[in-house]
Structure formats: C-alpha cells, structure tokens
N, C-alpha and C positions, 0 to 999 in steps of 0.2 A: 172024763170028769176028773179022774186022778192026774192026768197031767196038768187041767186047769191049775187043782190045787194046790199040787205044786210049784208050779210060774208063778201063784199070787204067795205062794210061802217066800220064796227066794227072792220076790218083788219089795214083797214088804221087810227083810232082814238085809238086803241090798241099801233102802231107803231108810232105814237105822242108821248102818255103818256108816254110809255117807254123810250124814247129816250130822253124828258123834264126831265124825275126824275134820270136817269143816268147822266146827264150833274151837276156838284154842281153849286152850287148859291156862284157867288163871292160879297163882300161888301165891299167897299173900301171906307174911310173918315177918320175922323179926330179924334182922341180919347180925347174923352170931360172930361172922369171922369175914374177914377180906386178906383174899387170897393173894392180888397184885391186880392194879388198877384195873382189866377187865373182868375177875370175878369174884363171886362175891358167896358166899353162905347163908342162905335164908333160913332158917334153923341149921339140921344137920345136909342141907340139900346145898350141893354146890351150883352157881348157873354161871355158865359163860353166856356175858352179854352179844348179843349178835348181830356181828356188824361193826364190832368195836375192836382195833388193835391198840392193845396200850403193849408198851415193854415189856422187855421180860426184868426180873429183878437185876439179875446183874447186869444188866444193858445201860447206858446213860438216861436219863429220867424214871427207871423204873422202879426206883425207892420214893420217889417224890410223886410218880405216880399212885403209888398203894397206898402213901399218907395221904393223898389228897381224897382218895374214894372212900379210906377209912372215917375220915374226920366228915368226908360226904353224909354218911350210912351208916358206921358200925350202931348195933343196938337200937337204930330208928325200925317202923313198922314203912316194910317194900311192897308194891305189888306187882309180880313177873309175868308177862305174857308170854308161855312156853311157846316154843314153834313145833315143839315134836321131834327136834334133834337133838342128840346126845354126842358128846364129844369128848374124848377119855370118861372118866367120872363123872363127866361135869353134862347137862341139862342146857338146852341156850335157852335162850330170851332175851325180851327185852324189860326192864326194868325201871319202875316210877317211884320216886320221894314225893310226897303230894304232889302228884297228877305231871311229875315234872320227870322223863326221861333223863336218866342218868349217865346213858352213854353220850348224851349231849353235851353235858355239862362237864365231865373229865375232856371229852375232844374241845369243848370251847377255851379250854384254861390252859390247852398248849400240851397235854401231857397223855392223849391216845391221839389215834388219825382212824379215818372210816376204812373199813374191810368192803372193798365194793364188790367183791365177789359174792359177800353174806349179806349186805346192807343192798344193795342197788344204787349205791352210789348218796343214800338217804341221809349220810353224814357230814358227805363232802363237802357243803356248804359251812358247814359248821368248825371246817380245818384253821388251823394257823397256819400263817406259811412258815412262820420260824419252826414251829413243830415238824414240816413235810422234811426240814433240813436237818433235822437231830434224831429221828424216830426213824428206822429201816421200818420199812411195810414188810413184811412176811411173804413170801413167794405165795403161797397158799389162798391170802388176798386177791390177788389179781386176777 
C-alpha cells in the first residue's frame, strides 16, 4: 500500500514538471536598452534573440545594425518567447513588436543572417544575399 502511494506521489509530481517545462515562459515589458542588433533589454532583463546573428559592433554593419533594432524597439512594449536557454547574461528568445517577430525584420533589412544551428534553418528564407556576402556567420551557428 505504501508503495502504491508512493508511485502515484512521484506520478503525479513527474506530471507537474512535465507539463510546467513544456508550457514557455512568456516576458512581456518595455525595451530599456538595445545591446547590438541581436539583443535587446526588456526592462533590466537582457534576451538574446534566438536564431538570429547580427554583428558584433565593431564588425562591418554592426553599428547600423543596433540603429536599426533601436529605432525598431527601444521604449516600445515586446513580448518574448523564452526557450529556457541562457547564454552569458543574456536569456534567448524570440521576440514580437505587435504580433510581428523581430528577428525577422532586422534579417529582412540586410543587417543579421539566421543562426541555423539555433533557428532550424526558420530564418533562412528571410536572408539577403548581399547580407550572406558582408556578415561572417559565427562558427558556433553552423
């Protein structure tokens, strides 16, 4: 009888966890600060978007990058789909301006390229080819 009990304790504390870590973590606020074209500050919370390489600042396009995601976002209301990964400081996800994904929209405008290693390839449609020619992909990407 004490065994029953126990197999339906850990049955039912199994089918909790499960069920908490399938559901994502939405974050929804105010973008305080823009890091460089892939991340961004939703209050004091950093997210690196996921799936998305833009430059790094001192790389070619990565000043025109961070302008383009700041004048995107800075001080608009975001809402982040966490994945559950944390990378240095930073949180990923993915990232909406009304209902509209934001790593889309910097990868459409020529100034990130899709991380297919993190994306699934979910970008790539969305590349410029002048971009694939100016933007080194990251080793880490592929």
């Amino acid at each position: 009888m004490l065994n029953n009990l126990r197999l339906i304790l850990i049955l039912m504390f199994a089918f909790t966890t499960f069920r908490a870590l399938a559901e994502p973590t939405i974050l929804t606020g105010t973008v305080t600060h823009v890091r460089d074209g892939d991340t961004i500050e939703v209050g004091k919370i950093p997210i690196r978007l996921n799936g998305v390489s833009a430059p790094e600042l001192k790389e070619p396009l990565g000043p025109q990058s961070k302008k383009f995601m700041s004048e995107l976002v800075n001080g608009k209301s975001v809402s982040c789909e966490l994945t559950g990964a944390k990378t240095y400081d930073r949180l990923v996800g993915t990232c909406y301006l009304d209902g509209e994904d934001i790593g889309i929209s910097v990868i459409k405008v020529g100034l990130a390229l899709d991380c297919p290693r993190y994306s699934g390839g979910h970008y790539a449609e969305f590349e410029l080819a002048e971009a694939r020619k100016r933007i080194k992909l990251p080793g880490y990407c592929r």
